[in-house]
N, CA and C atoms as an extended XYZ file, in Angstrom:
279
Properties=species:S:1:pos:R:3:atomname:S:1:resname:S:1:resid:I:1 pbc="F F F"
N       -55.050       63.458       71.599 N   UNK     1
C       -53.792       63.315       70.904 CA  UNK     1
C       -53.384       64.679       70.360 C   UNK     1
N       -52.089       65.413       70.575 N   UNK     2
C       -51.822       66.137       69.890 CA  UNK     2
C       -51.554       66.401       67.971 C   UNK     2
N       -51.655       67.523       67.891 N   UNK     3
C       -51.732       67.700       66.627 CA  UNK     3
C       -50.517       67.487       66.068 C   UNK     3
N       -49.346       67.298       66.575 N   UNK     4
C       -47.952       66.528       65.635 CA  UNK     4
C       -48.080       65.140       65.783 C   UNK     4
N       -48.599       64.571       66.709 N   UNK     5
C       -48.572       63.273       66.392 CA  UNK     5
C       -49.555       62.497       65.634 C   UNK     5
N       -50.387       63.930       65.359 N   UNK     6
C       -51.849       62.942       64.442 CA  UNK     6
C       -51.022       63.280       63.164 C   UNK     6
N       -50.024       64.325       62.724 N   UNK     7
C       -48.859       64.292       61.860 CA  UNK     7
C       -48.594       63.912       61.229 C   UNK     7
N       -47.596       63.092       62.321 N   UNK     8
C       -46.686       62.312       62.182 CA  UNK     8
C       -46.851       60.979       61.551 C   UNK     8
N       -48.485       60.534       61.935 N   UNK     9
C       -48.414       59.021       61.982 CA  UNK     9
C       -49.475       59.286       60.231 C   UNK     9
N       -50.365       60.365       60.194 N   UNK    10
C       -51.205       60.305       59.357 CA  UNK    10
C       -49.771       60.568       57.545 C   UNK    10
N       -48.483       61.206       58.015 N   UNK    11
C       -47.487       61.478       57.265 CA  UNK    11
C       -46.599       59.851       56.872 C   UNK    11
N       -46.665       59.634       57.996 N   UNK    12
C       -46.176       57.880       57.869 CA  UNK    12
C       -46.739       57.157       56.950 C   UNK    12
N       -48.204       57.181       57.214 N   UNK    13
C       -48.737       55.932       56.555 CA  UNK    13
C       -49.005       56.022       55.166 C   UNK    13
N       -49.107       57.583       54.874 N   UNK    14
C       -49.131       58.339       53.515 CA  UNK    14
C       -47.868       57.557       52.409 C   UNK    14
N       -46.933       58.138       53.507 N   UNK    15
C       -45.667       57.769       52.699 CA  UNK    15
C       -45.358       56.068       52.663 C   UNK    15
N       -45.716       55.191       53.461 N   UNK    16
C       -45.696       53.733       53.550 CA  UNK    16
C       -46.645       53.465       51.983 C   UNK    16
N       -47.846       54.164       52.155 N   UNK    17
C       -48.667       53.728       51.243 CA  UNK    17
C       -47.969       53.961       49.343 C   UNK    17
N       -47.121       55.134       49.585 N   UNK    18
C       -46.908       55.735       48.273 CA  UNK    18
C       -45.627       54.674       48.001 C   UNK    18
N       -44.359       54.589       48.987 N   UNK    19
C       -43.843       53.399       48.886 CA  UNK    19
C       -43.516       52.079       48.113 C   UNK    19
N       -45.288       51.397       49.153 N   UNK    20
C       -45.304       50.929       48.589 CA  UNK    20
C       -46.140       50.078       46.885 C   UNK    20
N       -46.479       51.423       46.679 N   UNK    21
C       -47.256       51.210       45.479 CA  UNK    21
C       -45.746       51.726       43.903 C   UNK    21
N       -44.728       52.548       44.999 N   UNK    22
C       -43.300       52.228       44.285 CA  UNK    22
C       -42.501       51.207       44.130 C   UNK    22
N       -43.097       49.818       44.968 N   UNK    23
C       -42.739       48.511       44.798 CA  UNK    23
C       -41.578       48.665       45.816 C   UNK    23
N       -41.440       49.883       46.966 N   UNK    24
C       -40.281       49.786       47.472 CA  UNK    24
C       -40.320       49.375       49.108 C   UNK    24
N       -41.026       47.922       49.369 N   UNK    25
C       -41.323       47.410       50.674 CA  UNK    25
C       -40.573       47.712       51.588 C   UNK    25
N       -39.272       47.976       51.777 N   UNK    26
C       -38.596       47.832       53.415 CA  UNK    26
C       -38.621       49.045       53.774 C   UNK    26
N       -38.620       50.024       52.622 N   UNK    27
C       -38.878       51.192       53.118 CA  UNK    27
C       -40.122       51.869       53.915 C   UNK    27
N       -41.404       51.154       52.786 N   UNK    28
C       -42.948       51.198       53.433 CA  UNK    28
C       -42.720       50.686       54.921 C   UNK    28
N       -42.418       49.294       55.024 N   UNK    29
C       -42.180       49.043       56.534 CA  UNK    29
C       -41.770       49.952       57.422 C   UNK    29
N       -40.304       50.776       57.060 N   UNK    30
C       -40.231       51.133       58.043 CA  UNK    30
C       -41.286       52.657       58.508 C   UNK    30
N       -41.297       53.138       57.408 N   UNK    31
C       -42.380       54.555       57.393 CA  UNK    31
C       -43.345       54.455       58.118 C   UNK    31
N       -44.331       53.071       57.885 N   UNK    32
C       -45.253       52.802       58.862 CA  UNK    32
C       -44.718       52.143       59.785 C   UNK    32
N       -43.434       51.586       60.463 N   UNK    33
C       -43.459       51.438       61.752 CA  UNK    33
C       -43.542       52.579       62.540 C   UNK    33
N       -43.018       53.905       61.858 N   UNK    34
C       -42.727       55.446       62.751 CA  UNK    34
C       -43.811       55.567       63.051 C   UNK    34
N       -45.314       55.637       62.127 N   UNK    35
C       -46.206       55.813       62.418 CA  UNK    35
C       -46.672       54.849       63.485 C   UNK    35
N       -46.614       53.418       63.461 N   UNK    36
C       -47.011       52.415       64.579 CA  UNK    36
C       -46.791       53.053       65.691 C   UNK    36
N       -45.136       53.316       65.693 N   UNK    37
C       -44.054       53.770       67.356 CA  UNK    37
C       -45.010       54.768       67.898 C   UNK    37
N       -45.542       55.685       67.329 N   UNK    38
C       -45.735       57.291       67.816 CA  UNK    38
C       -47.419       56.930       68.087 C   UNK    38
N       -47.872       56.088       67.661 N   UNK    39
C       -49.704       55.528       67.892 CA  UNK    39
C       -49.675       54.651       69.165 C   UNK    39
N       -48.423       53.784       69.249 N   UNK    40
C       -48.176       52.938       70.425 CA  UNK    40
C       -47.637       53.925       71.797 C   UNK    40
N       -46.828       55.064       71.492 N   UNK    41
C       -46.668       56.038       72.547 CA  UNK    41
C       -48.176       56.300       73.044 C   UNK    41
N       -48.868       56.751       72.632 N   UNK    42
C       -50.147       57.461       72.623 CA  UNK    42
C       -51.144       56.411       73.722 C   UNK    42
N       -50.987       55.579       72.838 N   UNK    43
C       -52.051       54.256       73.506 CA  UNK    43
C       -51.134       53.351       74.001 C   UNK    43
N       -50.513       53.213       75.343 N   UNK    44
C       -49.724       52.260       75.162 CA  UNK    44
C       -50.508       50.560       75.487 C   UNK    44
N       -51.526       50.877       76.471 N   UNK    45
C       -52.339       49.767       77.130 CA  UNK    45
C       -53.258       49.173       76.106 C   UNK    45
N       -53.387       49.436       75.173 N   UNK    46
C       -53.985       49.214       73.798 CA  UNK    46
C       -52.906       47.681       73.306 C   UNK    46
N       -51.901       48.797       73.132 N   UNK    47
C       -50.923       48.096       72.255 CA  UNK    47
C       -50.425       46.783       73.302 C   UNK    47
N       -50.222       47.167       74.276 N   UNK    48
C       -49.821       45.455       75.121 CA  UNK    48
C       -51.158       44.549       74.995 C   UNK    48
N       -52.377       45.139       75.130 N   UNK    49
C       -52.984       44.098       74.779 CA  UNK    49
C       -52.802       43.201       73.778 C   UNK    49
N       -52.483       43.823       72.270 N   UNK    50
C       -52.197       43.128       71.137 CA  UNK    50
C       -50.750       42.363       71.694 C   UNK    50
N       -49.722       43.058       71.863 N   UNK    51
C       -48.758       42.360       72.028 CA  UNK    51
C       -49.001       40.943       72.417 C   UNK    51
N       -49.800       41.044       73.675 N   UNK    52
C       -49.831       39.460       74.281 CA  UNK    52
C       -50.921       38.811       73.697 C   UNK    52
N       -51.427       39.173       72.809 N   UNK    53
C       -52.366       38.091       71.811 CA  UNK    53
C       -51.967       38.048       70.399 C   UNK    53
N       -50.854       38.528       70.508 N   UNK    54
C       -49.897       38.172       69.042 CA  UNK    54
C       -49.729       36.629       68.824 C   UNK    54
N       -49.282       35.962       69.657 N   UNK    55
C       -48.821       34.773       68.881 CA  UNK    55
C       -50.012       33.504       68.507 C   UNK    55
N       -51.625       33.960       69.354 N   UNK    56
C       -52.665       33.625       68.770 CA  UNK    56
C       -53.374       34.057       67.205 C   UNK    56
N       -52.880       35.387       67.352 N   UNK    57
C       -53.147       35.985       66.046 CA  UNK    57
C       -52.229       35.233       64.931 C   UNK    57
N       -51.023       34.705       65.129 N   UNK    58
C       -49.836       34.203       64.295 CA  UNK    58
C       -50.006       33.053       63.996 C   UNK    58
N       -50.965       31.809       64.717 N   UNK    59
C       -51.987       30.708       64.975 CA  UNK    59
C       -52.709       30.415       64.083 C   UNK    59
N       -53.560       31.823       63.907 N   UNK    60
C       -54.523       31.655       63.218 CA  UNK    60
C       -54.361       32.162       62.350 C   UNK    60
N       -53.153       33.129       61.400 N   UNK    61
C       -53.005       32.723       60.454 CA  UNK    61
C       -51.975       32.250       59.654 C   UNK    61
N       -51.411       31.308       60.351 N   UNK    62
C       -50.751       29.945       59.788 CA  UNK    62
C       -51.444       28.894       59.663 C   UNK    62
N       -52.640       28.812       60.467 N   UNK    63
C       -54.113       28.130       59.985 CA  UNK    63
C       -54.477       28.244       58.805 C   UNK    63
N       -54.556       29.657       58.522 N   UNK    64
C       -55.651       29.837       57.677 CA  UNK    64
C       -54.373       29.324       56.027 C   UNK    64
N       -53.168       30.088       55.936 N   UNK    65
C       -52.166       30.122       54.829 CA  UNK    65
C       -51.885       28.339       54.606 C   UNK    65
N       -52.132       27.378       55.702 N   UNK    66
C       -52.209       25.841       55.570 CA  UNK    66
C       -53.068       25.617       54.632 C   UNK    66
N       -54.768       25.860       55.478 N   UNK    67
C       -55.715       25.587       54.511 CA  UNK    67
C       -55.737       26.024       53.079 C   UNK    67
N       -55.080       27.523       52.811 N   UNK    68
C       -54.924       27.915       51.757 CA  UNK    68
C       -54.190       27.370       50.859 C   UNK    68
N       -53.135       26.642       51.277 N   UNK    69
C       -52.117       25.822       50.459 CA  UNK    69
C       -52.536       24.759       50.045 C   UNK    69
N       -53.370       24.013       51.360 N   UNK    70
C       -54.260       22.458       50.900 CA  UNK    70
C       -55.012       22.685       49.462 C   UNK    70
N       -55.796       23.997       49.966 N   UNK    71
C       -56.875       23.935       48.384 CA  UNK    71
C       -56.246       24.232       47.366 C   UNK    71
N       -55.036       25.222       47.263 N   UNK    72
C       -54.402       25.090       45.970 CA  UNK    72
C       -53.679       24.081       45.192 C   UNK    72
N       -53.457       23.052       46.423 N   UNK    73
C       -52.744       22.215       46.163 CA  UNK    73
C       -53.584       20.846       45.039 C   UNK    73
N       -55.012       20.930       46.154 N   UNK    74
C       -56.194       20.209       45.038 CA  UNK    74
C       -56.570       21.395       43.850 C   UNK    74
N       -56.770       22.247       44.030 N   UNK    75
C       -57.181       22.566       42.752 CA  UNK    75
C       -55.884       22.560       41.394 C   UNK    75
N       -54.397       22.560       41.767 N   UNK    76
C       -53.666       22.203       40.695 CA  UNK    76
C       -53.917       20.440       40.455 C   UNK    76
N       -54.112       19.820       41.072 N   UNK    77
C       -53.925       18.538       41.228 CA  UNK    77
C       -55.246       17.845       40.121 C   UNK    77
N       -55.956       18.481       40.772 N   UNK    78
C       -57.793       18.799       39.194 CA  UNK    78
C       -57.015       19.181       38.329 C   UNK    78
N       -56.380       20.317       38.103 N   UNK    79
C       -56.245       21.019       36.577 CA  UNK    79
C       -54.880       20.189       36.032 C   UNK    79
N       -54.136       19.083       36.671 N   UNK    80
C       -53.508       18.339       35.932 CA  UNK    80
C       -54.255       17.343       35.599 C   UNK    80
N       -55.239       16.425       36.179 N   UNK    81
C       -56.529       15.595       35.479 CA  UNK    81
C       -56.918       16.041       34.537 C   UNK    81
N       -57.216       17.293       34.665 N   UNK    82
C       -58.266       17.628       33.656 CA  UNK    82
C       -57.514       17.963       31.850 C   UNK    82
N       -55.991       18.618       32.149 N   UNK    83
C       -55.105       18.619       31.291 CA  UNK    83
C       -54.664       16.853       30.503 C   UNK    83
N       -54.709       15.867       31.426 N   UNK    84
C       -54.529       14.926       31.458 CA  UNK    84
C       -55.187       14.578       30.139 C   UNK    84
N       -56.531       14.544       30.627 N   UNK    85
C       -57.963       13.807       29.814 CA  UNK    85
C       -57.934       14.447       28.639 C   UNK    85
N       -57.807       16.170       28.703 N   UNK    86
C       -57.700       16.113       27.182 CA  UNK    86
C       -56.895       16.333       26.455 C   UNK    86
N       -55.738       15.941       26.779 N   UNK    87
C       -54.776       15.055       25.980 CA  UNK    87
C       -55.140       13.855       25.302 C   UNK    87
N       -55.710       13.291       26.128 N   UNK    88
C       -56.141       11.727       25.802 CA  UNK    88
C       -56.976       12.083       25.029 C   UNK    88
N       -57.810       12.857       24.956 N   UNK    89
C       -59.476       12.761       23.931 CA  UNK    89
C       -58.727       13.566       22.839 C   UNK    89
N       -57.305       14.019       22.674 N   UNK    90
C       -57.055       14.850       21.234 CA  UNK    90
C       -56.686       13.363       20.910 C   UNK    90
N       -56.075       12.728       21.531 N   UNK    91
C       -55.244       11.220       20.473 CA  UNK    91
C       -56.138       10.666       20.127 C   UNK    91
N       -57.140       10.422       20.576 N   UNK    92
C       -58.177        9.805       19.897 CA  UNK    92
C       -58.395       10.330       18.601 C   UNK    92
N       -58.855       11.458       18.089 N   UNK    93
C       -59.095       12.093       16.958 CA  UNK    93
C       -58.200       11.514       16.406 C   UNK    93
């Protein structure tokens, strides 16, 4: 790889990173897409691989953000029981 494009992309992700720790996301996006574009020039047979196992990757994690929702969903569902009960055990007093 040449030395502007190790640059370019190592300048990208710098600035994506600083971004977004400025809370300023669309910008991070795009900073590190320049860097993506100019890493995907480089490697392109790399990058089609991912391409065509993208929407397995997108699968699995809409899998995973489901399951994640199920358990939050029980664990608020406990912490209203449990809010519940001691309510009930203050009326008693």
């Amino acid at each position: 790889m040449e030395n502007w494009k190790r640059a370019v992309i190592a300048g990208s992700v710098g600035t994506a990173v600083v971004l977004l720790m400025k809370r300023k996301r669309p910008a991070a996006v795009l900073a590190g897409g320049v860097g993506l574009a100019v890493l995907a020039s480089e490697y392109p047979n790399q990058f089609g691989k991912i391409r065509e196992e993208l929407p397995s990757y997108v699968r699995q994690g809409t899998r995973f953000l489901d399951l994640a929702m199920q358990i939050g969903g029980k664990i608020e569902e406990l912490a209203e029981r449990r809010a519940a009960r001691a309510f009930e055990e203050l009326g008693e007093y």
